[in-house]
N, C-alpha and C positions, 0 to 999 in steps of 0.2 A: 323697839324695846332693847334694855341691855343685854348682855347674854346672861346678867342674873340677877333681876330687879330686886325681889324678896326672896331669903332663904330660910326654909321652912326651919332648917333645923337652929338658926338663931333668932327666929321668931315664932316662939310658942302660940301663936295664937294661928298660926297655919297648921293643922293635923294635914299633912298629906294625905295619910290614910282618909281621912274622913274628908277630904275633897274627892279624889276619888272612888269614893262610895258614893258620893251623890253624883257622881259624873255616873256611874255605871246604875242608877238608879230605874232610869227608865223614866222617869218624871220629867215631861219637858221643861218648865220652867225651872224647876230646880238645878238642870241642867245648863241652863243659859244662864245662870246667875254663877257656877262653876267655874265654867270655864275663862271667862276674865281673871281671876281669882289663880285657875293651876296657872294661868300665860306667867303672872308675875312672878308665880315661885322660883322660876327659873329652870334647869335643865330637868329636875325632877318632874315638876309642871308639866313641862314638854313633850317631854319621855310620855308621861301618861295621858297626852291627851294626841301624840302622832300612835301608842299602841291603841287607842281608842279609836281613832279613824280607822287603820288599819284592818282592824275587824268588823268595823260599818262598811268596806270597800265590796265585799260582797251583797250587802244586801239594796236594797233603791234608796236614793239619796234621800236624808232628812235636814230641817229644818238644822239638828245640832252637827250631822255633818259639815253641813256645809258653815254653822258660826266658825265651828274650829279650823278649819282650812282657812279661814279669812282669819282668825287670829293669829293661826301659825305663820300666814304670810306675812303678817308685820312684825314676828320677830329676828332678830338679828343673829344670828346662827348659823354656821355652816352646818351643822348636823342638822336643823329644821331643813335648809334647804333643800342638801341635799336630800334628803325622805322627802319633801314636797313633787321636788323635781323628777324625782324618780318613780313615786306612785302615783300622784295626782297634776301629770305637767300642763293638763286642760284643766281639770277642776275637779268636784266628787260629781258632778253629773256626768255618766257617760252620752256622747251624744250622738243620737240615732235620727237619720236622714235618707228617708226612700228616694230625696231626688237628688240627695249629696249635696246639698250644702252645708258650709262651714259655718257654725253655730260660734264657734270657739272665742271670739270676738265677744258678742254678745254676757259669751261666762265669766271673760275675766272684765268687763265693766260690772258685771253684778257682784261678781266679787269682791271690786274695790267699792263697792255699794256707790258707781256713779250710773244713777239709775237714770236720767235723763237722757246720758250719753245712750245708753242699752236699751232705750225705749225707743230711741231714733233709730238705732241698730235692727232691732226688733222688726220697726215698722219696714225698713228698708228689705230685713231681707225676707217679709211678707210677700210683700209687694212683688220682688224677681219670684217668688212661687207663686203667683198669679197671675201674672204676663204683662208681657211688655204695656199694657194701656194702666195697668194701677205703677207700674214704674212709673212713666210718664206721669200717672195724677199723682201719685206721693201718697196715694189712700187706698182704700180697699173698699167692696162694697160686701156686703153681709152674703151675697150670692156666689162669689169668688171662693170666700173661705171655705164651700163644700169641695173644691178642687183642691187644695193643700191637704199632701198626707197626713192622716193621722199622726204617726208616730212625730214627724216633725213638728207639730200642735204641743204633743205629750213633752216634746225633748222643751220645748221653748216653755211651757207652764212650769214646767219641774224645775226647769233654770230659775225661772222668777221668785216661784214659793221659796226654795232652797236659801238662796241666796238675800230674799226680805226679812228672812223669821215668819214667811206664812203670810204676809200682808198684802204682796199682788202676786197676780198670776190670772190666766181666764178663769179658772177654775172659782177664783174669791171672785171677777168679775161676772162670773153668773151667779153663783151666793146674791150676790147688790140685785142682780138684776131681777131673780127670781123673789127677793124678800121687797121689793119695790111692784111687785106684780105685772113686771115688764113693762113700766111706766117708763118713757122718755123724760118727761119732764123731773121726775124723783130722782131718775137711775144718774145723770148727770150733775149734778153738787154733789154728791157721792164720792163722785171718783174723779174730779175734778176737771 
């Protein structure tokens, strides 16, 4: 992005104000329709949507934290940057690991939404939390995952949701699974 695609104040049809009122609405989708909208107003935009993360940085990451951090990273800004780099230099998930491993990889593929890459990522660093015989197969068996810390489960879901708009994560694949009535055969064209 430029550093000031649309300016609100030479295009009336931008209310700032009334972009961010729906930004601070609380309304998810209204929300996600927003913030594309404040990115191109330019520094104004920006301003109100790096002060809007700022104050989601306390509480657990959502769905709109995390579009704005991916939008803010593709604008063109030293002042986005630096606020990126300096609050968020992993991403809005903090990430929590009882056996120490580094997630950090895995965030910023979901953040560039290269989800294929972060799914390989995912799998792989399943796998070193299961031991060495699922490194070896490159899979896992459903008996293994009762050995992988929780929290690292929750840090790796949270990344997914955060970073799809809600659309994967284990979390949506038990939803498939449970509304499939734990059917193999259904739960598979599903989730492809």
């Amino acid at each position: 992005m430029a550093e000031s695609s649309i300016n609100s104040t030479t295009n009336p049809s931008f209310n700032i104000a009334e972009l961010q009122s729906q930004l601070e609405s609380g309304f998810e989708k209204k929300q996600l329709q927003v913030i594309p909208i404040l990115a191109q107003t330019g520094d104004d935009g920006w301003q109100i949507l790096m002060d809007f993360l700022q104050t989601q940085k306390s509480d657990s990451p959502t769905i709109i934290s995390g579009k704005i951090y991916q939008v803010l990273r593709q604008v063109d800004s030293s002042k986005v940057d630096e606020f990126i780099n300096k609050n968020f230099p992993l991403g809005v998930v903090p990430i929590k690991s009882e056996s120490h491993v580094d997630y950090s990889h895995i965030q910023v593929k979901l953040a560039h939404q290269d989800f294929l890459e972060a799914d390989k990522l995912t799998m792989q660093k399943l796998c070193e939390l299961a031991g060495e015989a699922a490194i070896q197969r490159k899979w896992l068996y459903f008996s293994e995952v009762d050995s992988i810390p929780i929290p690292d489960l929750q840090t790796i879901n949270t990344m997914w949701l955060v970073y799809s708009e809600g659309k994967f994560g284990y979390s949506v694949q038990r939803e498939m699974w449970l509304s499939v009535n734990k059917n193999w055969d259904k739960l598979l064209p599903k989730i492809g």
